[in-house]
LUMLO-636264 format. One record per residue: x, y, z of N, C-alpha, C, O in turn. Coordinates in steps of 0.02 Angstrom, whole numbers, padded with zeros to 5 digits, always signed. Layout:
XYZXYZXYZXYZ ...
//
This chain:
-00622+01013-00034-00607+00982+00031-00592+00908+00023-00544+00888+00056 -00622+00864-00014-00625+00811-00029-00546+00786-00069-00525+00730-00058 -00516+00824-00107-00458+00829-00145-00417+00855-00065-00408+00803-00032 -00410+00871-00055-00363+00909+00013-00366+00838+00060-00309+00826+00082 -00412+00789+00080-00409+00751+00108-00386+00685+00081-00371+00640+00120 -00382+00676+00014-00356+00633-00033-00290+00639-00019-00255+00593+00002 -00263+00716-00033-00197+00723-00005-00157+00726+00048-00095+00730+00045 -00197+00723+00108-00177+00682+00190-00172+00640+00176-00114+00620+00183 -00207+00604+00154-00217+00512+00142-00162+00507+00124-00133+00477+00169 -00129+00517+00087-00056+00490+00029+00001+00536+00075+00051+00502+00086 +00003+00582+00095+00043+00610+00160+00047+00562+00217+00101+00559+00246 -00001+00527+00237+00002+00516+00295+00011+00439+00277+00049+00407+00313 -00012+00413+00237+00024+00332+00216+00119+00344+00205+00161+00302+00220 +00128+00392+00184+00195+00391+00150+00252+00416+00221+00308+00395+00236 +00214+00463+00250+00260+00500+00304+00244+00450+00360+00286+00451+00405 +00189+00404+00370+00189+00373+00421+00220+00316+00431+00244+00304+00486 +00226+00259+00363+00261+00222+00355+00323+00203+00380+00330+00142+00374 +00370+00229+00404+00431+00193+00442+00403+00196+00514+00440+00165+00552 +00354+00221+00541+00326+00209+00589+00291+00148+00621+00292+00119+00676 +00256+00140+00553+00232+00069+00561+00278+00018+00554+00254-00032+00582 +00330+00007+00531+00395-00019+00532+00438-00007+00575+00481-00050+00578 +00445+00046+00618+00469+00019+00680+00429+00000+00754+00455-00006+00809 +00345-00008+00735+00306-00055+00788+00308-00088+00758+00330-00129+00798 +00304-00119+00709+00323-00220+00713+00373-00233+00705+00380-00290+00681 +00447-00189+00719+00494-00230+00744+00490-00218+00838+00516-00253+00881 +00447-00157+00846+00461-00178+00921+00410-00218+00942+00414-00218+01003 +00369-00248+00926+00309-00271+00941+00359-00369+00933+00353-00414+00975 +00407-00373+00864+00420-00427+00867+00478-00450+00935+00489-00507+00954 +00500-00400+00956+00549-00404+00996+00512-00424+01052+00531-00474+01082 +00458-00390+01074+00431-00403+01123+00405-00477+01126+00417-00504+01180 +00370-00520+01076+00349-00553+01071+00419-00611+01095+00397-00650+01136 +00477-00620+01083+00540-00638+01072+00582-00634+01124+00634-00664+01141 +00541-00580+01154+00573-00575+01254+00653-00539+01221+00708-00566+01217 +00638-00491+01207+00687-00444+01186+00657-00376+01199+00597-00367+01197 +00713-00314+01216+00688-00266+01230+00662-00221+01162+00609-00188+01161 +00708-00226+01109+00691-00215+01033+00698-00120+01051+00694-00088+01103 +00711-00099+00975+00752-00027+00969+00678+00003+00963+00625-00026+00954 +00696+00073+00971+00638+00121+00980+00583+00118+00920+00612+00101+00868 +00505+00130+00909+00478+00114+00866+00514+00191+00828+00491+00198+00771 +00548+00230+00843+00572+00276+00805+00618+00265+00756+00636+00302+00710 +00638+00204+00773+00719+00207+00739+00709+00217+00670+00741+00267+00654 +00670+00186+00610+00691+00196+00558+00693+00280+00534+00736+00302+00495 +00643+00319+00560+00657+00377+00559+00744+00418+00553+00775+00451+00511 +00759+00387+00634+00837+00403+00611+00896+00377+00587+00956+00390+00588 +00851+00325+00561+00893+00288+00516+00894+00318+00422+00940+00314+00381 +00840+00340+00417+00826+00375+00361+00868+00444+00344+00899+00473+00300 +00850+00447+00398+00905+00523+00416+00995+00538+00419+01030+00585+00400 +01007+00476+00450+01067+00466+00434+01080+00461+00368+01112+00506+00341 +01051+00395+00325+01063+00385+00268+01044+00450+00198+01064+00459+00141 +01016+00469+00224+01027+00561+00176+01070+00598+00198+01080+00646+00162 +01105+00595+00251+01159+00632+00264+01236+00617+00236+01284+00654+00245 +01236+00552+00200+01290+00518+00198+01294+00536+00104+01256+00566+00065 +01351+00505+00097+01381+00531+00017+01349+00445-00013+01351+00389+00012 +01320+00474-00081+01288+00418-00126+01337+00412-00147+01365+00461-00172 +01376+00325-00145+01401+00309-00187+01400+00271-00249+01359+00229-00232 +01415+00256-00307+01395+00240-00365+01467+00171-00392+01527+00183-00394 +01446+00128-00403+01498+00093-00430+01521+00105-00493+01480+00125-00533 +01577+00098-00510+01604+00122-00576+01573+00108-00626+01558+00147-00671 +01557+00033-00622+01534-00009-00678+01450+00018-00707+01420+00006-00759 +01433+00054-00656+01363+00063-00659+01329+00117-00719+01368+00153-00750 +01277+00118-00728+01251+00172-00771+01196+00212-00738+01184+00208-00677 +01158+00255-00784+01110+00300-00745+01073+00257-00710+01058+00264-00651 +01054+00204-00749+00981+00167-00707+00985+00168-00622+00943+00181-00580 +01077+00140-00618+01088+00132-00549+01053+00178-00499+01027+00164-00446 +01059+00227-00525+01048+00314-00493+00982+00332-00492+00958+00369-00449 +00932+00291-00564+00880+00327-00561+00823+00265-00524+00767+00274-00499 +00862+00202-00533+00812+00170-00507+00774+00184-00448+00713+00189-00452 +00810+00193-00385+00775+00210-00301+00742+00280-00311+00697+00282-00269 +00742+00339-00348+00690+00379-00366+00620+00357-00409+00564+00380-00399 +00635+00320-00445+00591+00275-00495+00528+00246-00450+00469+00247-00465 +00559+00217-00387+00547+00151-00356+00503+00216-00292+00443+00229-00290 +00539+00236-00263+00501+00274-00240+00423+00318-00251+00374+00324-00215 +00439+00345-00319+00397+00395-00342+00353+00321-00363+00304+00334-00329 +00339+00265-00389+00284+00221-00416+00248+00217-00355+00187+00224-00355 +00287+00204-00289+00251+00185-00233+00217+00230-00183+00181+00216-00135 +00239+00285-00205+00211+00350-00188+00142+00359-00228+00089+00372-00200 +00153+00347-00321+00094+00357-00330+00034+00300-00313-00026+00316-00313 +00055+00239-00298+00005+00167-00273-00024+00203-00212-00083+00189-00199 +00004+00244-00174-00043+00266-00112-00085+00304-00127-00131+00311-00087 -00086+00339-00184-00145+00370-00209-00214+00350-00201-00261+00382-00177 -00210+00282-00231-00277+00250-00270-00309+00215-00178-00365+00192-00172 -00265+00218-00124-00304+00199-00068-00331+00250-00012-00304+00289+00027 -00399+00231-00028-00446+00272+00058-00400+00236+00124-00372+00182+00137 -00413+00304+00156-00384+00310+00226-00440+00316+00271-00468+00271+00303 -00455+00392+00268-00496+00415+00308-00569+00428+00283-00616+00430+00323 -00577+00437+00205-00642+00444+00176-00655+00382+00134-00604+00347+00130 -00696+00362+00108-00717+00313+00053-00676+00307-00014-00660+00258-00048 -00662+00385-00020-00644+00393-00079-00585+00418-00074-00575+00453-00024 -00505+00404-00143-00458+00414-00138-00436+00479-00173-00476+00517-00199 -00368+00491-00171-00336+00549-00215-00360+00513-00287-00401+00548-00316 -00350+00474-00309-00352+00448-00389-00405+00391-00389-00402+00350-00343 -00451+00385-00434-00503+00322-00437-00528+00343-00493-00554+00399-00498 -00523+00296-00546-00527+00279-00576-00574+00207-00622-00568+00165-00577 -00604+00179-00664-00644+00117-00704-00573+00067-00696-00532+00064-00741 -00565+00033-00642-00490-00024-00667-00444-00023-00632-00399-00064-00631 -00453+00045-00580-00403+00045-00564-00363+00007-00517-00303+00019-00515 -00390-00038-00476-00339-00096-00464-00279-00114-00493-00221-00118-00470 -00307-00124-00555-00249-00165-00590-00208-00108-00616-00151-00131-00619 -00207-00049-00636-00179-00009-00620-00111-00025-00558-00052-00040-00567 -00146-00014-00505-00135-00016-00422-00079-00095-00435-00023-00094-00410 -00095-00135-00461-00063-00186-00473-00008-00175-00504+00040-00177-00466 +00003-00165-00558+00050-00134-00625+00092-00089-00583+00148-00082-00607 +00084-00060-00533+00120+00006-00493+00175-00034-00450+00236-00027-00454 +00136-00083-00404+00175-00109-00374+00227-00145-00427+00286-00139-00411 +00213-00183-00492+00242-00223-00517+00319-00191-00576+00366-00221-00603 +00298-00112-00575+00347-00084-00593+00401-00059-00542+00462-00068-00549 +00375-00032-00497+00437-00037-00437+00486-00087-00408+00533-00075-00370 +00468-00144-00434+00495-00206-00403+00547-00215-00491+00606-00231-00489 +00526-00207-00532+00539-00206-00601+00620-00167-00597+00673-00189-00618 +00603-00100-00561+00651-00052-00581+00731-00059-00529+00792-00058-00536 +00659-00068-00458+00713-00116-00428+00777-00173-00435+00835-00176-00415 +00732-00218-00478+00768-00250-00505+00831-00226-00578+00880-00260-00592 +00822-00196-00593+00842-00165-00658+00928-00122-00620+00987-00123-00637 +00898-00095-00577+00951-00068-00526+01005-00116-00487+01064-00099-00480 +00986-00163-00467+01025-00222-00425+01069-00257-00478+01126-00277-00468 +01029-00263-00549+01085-00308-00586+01121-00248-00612+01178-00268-00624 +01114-00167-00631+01144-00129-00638+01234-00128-00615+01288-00133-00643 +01199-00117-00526+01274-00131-00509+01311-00190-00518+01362-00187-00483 +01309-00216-00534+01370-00281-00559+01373-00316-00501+01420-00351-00520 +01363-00336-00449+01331-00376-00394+01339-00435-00410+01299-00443-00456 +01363-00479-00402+01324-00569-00392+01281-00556-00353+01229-00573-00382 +01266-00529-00290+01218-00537-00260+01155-00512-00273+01104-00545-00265 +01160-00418-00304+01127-00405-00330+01080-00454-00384+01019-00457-00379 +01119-00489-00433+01081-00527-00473+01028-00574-00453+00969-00574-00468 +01069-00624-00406+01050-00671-00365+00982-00653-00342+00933-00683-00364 +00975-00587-00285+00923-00566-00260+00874-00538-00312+00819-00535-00285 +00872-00520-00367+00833-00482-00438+00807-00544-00450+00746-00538-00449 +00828-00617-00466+00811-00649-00480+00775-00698-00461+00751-00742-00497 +00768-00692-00389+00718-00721-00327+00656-00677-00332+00602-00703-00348 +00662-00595-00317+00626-00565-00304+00558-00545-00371+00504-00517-00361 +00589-00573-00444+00557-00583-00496+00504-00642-00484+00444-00636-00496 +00534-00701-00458+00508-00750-00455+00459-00729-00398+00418-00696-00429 +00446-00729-00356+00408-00706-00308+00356-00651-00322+00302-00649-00294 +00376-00608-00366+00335-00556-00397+00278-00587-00455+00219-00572-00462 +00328-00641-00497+00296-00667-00558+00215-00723-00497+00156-00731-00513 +00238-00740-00455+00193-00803-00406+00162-00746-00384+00121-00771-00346 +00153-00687-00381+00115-00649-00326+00033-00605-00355-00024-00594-00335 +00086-00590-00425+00044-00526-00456-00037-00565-00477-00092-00537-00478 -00022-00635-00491-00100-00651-00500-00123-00655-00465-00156-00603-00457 -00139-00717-00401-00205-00691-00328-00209-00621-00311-00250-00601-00270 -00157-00573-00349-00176-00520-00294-00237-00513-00343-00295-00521-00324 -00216-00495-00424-00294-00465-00457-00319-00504-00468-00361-00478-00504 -00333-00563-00466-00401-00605-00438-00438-00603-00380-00499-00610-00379 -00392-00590-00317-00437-00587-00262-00462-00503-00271-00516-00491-00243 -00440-00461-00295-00487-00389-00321-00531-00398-00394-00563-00355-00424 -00526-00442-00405-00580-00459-00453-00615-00488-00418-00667-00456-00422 -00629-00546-00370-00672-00555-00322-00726-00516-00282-00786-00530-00279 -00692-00461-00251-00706-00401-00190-00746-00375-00280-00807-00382-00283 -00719-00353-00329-00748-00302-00382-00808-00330-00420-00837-00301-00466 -00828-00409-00387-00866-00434-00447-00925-00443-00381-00985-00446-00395 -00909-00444-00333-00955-00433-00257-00979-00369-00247-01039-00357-00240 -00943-00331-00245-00976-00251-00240-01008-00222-00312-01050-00180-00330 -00970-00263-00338-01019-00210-00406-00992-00141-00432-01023-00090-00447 -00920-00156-00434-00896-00089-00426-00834-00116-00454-00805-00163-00428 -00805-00077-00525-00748-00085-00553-00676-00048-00512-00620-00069-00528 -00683+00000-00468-00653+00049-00426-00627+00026-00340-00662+00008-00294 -00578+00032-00341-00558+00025-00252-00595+00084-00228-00644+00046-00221 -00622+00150-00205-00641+00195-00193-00746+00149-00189-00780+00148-00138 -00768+00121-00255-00837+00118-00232-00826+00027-00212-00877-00001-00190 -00785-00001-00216-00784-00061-00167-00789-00046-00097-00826-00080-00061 -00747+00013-00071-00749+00010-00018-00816+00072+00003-00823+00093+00060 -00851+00088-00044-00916+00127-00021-00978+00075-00012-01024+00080+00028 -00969+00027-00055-00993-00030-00055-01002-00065+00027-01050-00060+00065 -00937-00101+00038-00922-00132+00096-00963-00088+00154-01013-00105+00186 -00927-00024+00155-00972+00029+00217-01050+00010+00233-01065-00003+00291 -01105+00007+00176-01156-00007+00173-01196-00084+00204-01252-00104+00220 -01125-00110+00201-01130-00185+00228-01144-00196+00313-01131-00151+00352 -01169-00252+00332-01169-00279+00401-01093-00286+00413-01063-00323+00374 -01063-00260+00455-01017-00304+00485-01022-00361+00488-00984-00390+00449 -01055-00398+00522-01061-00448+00539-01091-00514+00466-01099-00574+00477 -01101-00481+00402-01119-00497+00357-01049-00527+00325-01022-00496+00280 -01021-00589+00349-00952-00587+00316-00983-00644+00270-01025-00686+00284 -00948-00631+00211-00958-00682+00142-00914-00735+00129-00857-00712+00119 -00917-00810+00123-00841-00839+00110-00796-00814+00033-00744-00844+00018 -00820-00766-00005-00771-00740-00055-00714-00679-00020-00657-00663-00035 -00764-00653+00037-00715-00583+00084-00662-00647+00115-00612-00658+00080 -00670-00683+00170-00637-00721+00185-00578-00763+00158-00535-00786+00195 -00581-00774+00083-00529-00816+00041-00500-00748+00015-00439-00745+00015 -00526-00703-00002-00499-00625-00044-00453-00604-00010-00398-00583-00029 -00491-00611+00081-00423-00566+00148-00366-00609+00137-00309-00585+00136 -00380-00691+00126-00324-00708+00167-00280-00713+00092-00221-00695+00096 -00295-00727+00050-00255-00701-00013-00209-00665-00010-00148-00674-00005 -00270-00584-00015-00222-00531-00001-00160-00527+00070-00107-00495+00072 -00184-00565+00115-00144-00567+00160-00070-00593+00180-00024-00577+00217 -00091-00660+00116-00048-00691+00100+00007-00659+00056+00068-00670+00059 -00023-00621+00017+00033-00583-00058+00039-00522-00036+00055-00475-00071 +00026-00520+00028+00056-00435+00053+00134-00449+00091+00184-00414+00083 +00128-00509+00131+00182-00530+00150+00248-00526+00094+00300-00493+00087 +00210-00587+00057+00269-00579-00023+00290-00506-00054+00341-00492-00086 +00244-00471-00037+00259-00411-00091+00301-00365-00029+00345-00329-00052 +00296-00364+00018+00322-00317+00072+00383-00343+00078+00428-00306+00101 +00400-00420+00057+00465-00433+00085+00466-00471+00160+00516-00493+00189 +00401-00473+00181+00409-00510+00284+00408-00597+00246+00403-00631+00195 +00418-00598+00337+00412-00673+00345+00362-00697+00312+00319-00655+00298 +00349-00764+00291+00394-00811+00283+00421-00813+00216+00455-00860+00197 +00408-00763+00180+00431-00757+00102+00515-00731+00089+00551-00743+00041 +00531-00694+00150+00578-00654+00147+00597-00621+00245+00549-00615+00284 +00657-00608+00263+00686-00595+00318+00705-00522+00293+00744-00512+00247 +00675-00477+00325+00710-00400+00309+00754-00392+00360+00780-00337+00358 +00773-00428+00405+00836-00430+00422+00894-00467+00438+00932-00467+00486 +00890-00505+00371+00957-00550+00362+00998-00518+00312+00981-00472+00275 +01064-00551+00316+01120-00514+00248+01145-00586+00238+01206-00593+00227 +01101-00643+00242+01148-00699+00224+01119-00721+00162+01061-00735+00147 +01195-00722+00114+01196-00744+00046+01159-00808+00040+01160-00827-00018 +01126-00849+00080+01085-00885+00061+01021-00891+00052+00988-00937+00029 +01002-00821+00079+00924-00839+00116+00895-00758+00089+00835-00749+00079 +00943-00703+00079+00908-00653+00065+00888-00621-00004+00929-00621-00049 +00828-00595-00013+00829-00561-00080+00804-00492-00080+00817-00458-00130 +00772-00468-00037+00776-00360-00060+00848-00355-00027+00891-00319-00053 +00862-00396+00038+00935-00358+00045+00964-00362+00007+01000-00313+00000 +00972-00429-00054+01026-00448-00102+01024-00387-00141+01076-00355-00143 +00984-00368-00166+00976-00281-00223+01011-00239-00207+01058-00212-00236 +00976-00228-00135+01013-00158-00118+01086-00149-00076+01110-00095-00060 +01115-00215-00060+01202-00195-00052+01226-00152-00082+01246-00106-00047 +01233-00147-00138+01270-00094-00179+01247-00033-00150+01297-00024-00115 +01216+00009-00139+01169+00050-00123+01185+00101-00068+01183+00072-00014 +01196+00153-00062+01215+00185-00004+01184+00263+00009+01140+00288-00024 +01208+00285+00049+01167+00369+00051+01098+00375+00060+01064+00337+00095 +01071+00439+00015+01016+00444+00010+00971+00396-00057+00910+00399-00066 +01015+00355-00095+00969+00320-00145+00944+00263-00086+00886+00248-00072 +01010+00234-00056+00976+00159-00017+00917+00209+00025+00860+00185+00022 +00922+00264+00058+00854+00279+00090+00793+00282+00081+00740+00270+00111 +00824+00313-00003+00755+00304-00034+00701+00232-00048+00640+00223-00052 +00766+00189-00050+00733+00107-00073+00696+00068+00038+00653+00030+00061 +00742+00104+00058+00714+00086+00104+00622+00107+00126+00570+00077+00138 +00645+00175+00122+00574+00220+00137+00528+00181+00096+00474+00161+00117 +00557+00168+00022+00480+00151-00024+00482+00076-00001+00437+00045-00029 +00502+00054+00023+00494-00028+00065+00446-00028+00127+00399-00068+00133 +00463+00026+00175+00394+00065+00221+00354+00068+00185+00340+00010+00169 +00316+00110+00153+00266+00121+00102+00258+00080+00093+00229+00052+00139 +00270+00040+00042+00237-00049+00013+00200-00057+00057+00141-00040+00054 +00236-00094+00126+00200-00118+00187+00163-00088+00199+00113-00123+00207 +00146-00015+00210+00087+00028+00247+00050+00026+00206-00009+00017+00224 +00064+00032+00124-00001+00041+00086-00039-00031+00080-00098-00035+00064 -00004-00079+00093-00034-00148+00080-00068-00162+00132-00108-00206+00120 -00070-00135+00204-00097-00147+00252-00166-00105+00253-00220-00126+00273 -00152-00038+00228-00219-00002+00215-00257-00032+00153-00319-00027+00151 -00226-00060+00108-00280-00070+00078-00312-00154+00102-00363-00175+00074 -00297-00172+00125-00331-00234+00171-00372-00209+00237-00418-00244+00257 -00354-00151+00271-00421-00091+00315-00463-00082+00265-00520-00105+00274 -00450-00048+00203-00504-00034+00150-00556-00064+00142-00615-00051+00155 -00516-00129+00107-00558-00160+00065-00616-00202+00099-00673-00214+00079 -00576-00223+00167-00616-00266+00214-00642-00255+00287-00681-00297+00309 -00623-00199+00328-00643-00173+00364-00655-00059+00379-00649-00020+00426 -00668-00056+00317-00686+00013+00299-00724+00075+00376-00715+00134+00392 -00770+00013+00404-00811+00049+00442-00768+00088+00490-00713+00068+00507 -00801+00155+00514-00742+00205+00539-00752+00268+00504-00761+00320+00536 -00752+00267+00443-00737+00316+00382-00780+00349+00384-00837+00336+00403 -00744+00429+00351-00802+00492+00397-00852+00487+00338-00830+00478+00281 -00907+00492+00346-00955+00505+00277-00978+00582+00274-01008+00600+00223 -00970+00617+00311-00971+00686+00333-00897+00723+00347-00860+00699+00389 -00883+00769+00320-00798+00772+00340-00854+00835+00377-00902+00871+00364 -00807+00817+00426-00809+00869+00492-00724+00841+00539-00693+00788+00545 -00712+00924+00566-00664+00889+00613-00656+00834+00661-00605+00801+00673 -00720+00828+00687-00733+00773+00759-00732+00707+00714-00704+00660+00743 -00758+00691+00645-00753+00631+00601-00719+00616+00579-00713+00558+00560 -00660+00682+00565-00597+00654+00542-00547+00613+00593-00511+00565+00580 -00559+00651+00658-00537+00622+00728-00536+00566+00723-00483+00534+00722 -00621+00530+00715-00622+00475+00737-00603+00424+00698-00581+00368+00713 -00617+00452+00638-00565+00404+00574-00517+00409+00571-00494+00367+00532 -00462+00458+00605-00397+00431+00621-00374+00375+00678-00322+00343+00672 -00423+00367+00737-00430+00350+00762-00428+00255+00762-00390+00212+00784 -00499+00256+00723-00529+00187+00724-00446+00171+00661-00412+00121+00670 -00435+00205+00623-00387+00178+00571-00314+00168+00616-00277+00127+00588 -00297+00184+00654-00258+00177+00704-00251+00115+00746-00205+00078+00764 -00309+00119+00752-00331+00039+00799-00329-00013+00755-00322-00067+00784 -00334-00019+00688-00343-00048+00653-00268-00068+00610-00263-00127+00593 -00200-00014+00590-00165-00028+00573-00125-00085+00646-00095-00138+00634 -00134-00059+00708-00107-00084+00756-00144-00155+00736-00104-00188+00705 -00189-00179+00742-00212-00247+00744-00173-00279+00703-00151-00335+00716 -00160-00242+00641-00134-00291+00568-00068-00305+00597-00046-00361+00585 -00020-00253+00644+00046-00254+00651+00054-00307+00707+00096-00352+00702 +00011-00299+00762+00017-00369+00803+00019-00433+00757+00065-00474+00760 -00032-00440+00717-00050-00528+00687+00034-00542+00636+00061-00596+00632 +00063-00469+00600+00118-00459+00562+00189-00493+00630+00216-00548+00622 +00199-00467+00665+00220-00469+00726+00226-00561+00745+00271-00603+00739 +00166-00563+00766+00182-00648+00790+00177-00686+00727+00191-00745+00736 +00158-00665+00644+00176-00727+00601+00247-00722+00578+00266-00760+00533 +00286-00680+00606+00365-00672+00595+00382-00724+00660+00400-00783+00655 +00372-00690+00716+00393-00741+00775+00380-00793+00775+00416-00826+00813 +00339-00825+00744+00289-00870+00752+00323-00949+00700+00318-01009+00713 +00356-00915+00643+00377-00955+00598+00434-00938+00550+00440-00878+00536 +00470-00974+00528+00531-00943+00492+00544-00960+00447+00538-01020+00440 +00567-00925+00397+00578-00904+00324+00579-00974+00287+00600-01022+00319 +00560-00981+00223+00547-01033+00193+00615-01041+00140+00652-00993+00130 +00624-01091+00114+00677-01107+00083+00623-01095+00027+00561-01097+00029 +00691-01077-00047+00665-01024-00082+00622-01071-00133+00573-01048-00162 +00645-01142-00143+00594-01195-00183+00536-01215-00147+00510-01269-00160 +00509-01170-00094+00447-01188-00056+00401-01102-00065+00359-01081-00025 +00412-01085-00093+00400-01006-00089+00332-01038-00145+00280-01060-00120 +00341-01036-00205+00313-01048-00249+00232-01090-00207+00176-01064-00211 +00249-01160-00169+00188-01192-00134+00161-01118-00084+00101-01106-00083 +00204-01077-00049+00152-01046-00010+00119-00992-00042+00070-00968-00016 +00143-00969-00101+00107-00930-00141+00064-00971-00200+00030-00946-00244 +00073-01025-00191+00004-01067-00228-00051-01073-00182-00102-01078-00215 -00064-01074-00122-00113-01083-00086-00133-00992-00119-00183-00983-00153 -00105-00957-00108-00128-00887-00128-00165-00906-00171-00225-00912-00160 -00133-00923-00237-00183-00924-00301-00238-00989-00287-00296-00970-00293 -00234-01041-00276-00300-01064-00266-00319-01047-00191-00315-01091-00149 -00337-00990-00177-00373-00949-00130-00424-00911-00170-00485-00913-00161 -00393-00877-00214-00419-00835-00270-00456-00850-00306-00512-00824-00313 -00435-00893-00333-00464-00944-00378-00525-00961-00353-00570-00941-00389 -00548-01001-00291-00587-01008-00269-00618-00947-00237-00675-00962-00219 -00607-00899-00226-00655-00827-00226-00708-00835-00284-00766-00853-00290 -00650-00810-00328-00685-00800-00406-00742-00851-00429-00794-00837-00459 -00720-00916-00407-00786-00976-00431-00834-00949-00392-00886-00927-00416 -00819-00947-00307-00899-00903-00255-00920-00843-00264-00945-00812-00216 -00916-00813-00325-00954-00738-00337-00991-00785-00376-01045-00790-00347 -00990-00824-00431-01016-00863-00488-01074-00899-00428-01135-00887-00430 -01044-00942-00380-01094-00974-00368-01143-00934-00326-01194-00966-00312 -01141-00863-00300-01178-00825-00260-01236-00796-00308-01294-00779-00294 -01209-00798-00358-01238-00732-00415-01319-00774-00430-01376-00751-00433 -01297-00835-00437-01349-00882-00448-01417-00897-00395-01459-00939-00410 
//
């Protein structure tokens, strides 16, 4: 039963995902005094784009082709390693964070590998932002989970967050506090939102996942899109996880699973409002300022990691 619910979890992060992507674009619209498109749309936007003929540039090779399967299937398996509804995930593992880290950091890898594939200037252009942003990101993230892992006592996302459960709510630590906003900070970067990135601009000055995927059409661009949903949903659950867990059935029964869909519901909605007004709220950074807002990330982290040291004492 426990394996069967591992596998909702990664079903329901993966199939739910353009969902949650189209409430924070209607949520931003609203905010913007705009009526904004149905929270359905990317759905049939996905749909269209598998219906349509993949095209391939001449110049290109397999990678072109295999990258958005590549990219997909890594981010498919990163939803693994995160609790949804129980404590514990499809995959957990001694490490596995960084694992969980390495996952994201190959998708963006292959991504990239694909954009300069097609022969693009822009493609390149955008590969070569989105490296840089990746190279500024990948450390606060596993520092601020070396933080949360050196607090719980627990090498595992699965007993961090069995950990946390056991906790006061109201017991907040200043290492949870610098860890959230870390992570909060390098979820933005890694998802592609404001202020790191505009997922919906096409201007050659300012964009970089769009810059990749121009070339891109059919069902591969769907695929790069969908695993762009995903990113976002899984980065948002694992910030429910890691830091507000409570909810989670400790008994699987139907009425507990209810309510842990439930409270997790209420909970992705919260993240998508605060997602929502820090898009409205402020706008995209010029790309030699990226680096300062992802340095506050790392000395965020940084300073986690020194307050487990000074707690321990």
């Amino acid at each position: 039963m426990t394996v069967a619910i591992g596998v909702v979890q990664v079903l329901f992060l993966v199939l739910a995902a353009p969902l949650v992507k189209g409430i924070i674009g209607r949520l931003k619209a609203r905010f913007q005094k705009r009526q904004g498109a149905s929270i359905w749309r990317p759905y049939s936007d996905l749909l269209k784009l598998f219906r349509k003929e993949d095209l391939v540039p001449p110049t290109a090779s397999w990678i072109f082709r295999a990258a958005p399967r590549i990219v997909f299937g890594v981010i498919v398996s990163a939803a693994a390693f995160i609790p949804v509804f129980q404590s514990g995930a499809l995959v957990g593992h001694k490490g596995d964070f960084i694992l969980f880290v390495y996952l994201l950091a190959i998708g963006r890898f292959f991504l990239m590998l694909g954009a300069m594939d097609g022969g693009s200037a822009f493609g390149g252009m955008g590969a070569s932002r989105d490296a840089l942003v990746s190279t500024l990101a990948e450390g606060p993230l596993l520092l601020a989970f070396v933080a949360v892992s050196i607090v719980a006592h627990s090498p595992t996302i699965s007993g961090i967050v069995q950990w946390t459960l056991g906790q006061n709510f109201f017991d907040i630590s200043a290492v949870h506090i610098l860890a959230f906003t870390t992570l909060g900070i390098v979820a933005l970067a890694e998802a592609g939102r404001m202020p790191v990135d505009n997922p919906a601009t096409h201007l050659e000055l300012t964009m970089i996942h769009e810059g990749m995927v121009l070339e891109y059409s059919g069902p591969s661009l769907a695929l790069i899109e969908w695993a762009s949903a995903v990113r976002l949903n899984v980065l948002l659950a694992l910030l429910i996880a890691l830091f507000g867990p409570w909810g989670m059935v400790a008994e699987i029964t139907w009425g507990a699973l209810g309510l842990a869909l439930g409270a997790y519901v209420l909970k992705v909605l919260a993240l998508a409002v605060l997602v929502a007004v820090i898009e409205s709220g402020v706008a995209k950074l010029r790309m030699y300022l990226v680096p300062d807002f992802l340095g506050v990330a790392a000395a965020l982290s940084i300073l986690a990691v020194i307050f487990t040291m000074i707690a321990k004492r």
